[in-house]
C-alpha positions as CSV (number, residue, x, y, z in Angstrom):
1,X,89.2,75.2,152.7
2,X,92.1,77.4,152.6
3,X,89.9,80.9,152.8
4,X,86.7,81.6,154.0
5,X,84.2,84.9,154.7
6,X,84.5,85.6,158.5
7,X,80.7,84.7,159.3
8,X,80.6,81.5,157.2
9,X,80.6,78.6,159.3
10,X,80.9,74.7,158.7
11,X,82.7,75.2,155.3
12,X,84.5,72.1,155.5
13,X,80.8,70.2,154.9
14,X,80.4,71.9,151.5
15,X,82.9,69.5,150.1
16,X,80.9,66.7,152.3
17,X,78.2,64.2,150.6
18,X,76.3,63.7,154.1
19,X,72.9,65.7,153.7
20,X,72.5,66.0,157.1
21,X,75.8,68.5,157.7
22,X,76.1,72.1,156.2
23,X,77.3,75.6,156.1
24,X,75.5,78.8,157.0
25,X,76.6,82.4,157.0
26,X,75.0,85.3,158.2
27,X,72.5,86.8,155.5
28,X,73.5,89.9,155.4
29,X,77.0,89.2,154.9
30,X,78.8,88.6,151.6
31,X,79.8,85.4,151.5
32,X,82.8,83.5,149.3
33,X,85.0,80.5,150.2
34,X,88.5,79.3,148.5
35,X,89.3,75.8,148.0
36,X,92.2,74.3,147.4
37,X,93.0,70.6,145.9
38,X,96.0,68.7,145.9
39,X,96.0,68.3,142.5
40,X,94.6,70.0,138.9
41,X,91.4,69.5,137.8
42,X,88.6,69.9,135.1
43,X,86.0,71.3,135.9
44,X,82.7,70.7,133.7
45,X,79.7,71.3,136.2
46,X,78.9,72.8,139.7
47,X,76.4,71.0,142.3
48,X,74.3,73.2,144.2
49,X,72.3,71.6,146.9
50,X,70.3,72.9,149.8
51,X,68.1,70.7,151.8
52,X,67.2,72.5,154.6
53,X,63.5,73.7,154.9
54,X,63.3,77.1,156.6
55,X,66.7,78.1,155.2
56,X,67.3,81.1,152.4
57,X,68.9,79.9,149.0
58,X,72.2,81.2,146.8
59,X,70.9,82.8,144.3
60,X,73.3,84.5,142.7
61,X,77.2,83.0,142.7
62,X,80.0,83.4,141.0
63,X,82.6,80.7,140.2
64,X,86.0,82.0,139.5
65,X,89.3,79.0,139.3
66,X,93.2,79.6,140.1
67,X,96.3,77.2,139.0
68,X,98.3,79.2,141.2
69,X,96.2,81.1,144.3
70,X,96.1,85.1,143.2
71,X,95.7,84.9,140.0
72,X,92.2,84.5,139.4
73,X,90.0,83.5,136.1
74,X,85.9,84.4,135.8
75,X,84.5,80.5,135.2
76,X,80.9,82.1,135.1
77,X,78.3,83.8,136.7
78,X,75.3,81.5,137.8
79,X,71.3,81.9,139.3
80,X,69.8,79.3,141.4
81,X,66.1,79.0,141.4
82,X,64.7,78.6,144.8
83,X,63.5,75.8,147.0
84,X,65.2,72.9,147.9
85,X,67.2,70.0,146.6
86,X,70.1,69.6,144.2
87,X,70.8,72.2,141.0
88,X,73.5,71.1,138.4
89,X,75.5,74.2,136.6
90,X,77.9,73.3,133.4
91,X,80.5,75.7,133.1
């Protein structure tokens, strides 16, 4: 996590497979987070998961990929239904 909204906190468990560990940003507050990987990828689908009961969902995200950091491309604009458990997006 190389860039981060200043409320969001725990970013580093959105790139984590434990269920248990997670993020959470003020509601209110706009949130967005850059990560960087060592090396290029593909990407062909986004997981959204939230498993927490009494917490409010994404709804509306926007992914947006970088081969060099700055120069920015629109991968999509997505809406997740409510509720809990995993949603799969294909870009």
């Amino acid at each position: 996590i190389i860039e981060k909204s200043s409320g969001f906190k725990g970013t580093s468990n959105l790139l984590n497979s434990d269920k248990d560990r997670y993020a959470i940003a003020p509601c209110e507050e706009k949130k967005f987070v850059v990560i960087s990987l060592s090396e290029d990828i593909l990407v062909k689908q986004i997981k959204l998961s939230n498993y927490e009961r009494f917490s409010s969902s994404v709804k509306d995200f926007q992914v947006m990929g970088s081969q060099t950091l700055g120069k920015w491309f629109d991968l999509g604009t997505y809406s997740a239904k409510s509720g809990n458990g995993e949603q799969i997006f294909d870009l």
